[in-house]
C-alpha positions in Angstrom: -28.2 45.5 -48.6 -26.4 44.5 -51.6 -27.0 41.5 -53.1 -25.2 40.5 -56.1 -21.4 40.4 -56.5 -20.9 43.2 -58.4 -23.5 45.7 -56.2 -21.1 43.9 -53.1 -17.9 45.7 -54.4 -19.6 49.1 -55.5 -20.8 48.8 -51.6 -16.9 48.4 -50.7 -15.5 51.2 -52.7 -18.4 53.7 -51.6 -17.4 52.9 -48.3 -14.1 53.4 -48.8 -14.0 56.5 -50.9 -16.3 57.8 -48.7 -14.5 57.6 -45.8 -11.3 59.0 -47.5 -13.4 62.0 -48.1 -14.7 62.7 -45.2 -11.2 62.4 -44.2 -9.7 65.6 -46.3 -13.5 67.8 -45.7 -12.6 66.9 -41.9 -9.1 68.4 -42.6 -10.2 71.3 -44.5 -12.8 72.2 -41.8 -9.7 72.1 -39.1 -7.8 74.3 -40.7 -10.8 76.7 -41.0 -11.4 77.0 -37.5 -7.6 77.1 -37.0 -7.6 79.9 -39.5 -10.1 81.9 -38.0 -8.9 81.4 -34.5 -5.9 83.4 -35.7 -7.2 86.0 -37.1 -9.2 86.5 -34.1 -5.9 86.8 -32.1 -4.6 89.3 -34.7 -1.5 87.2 -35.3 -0.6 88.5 -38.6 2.1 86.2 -39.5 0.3 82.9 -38.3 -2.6 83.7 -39.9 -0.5 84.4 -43.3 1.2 80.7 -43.1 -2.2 79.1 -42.1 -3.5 81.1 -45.3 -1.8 79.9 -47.5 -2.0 75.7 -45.8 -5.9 76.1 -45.9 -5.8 77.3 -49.8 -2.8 74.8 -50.8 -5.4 72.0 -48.4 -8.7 73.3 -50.7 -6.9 73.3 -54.0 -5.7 69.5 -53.5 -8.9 68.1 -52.0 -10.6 70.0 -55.6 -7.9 68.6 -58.0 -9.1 65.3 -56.4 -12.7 65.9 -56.9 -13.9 65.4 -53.4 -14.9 69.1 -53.7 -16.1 70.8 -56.8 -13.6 73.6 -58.4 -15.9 76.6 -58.1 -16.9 75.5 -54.4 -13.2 75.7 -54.2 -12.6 78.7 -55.7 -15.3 80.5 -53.6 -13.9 79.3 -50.1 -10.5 80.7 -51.3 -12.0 83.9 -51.8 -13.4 84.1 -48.5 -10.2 82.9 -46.7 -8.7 85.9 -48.7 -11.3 88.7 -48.2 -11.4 87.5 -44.2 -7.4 88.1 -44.0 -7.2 91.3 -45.8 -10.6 92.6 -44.2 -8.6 91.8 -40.4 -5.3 93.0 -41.8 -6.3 96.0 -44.0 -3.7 98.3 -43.9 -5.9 101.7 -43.7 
């Protein structure tokens, strides 16, 4: 338990930051399993649309440093290689 003033308020905005994040990783995760859930429908056009939500959702929550870029990057790429694996057109 914090102590002095100053470890008081670094207590308050860990908190607080902390729950913001878990707020957008919470979101992020949703949209996942929303994703996913739609691709193992094969609904082609809901799955598109929820595509591109999850990737605009990872981008923001990066650009805001709650998650690093490449960790990012790399759950974009999955999204991707998941919808054109389910949707190849052979």
């Amino acid at each position: 338990m914090a102590t002095h003033k100053d470890a008081e308020k670094r207590q308050r905005q860990n908190e607080k930051r902390n729950a913001r994040n878990r707020y957008y990783i919470k979101g992020m995760r949703f949209l996942n399993k929303e994703f996913h859930a739609s691709l193992a429908e094969g609904d082609e056009k809901a799955s598109a649309k929820l595509l591109s939500r999850n990737i605009r959702h990872i981008q923001k929550i990066a650009g805001k440093g709650i998650i690093h870029k490449n960790q990012a990057n790399r759950r974009c790429s999955r999204l991707h290689s998941a919808f054109n694996k389910a949707f190849a057109k052979a």
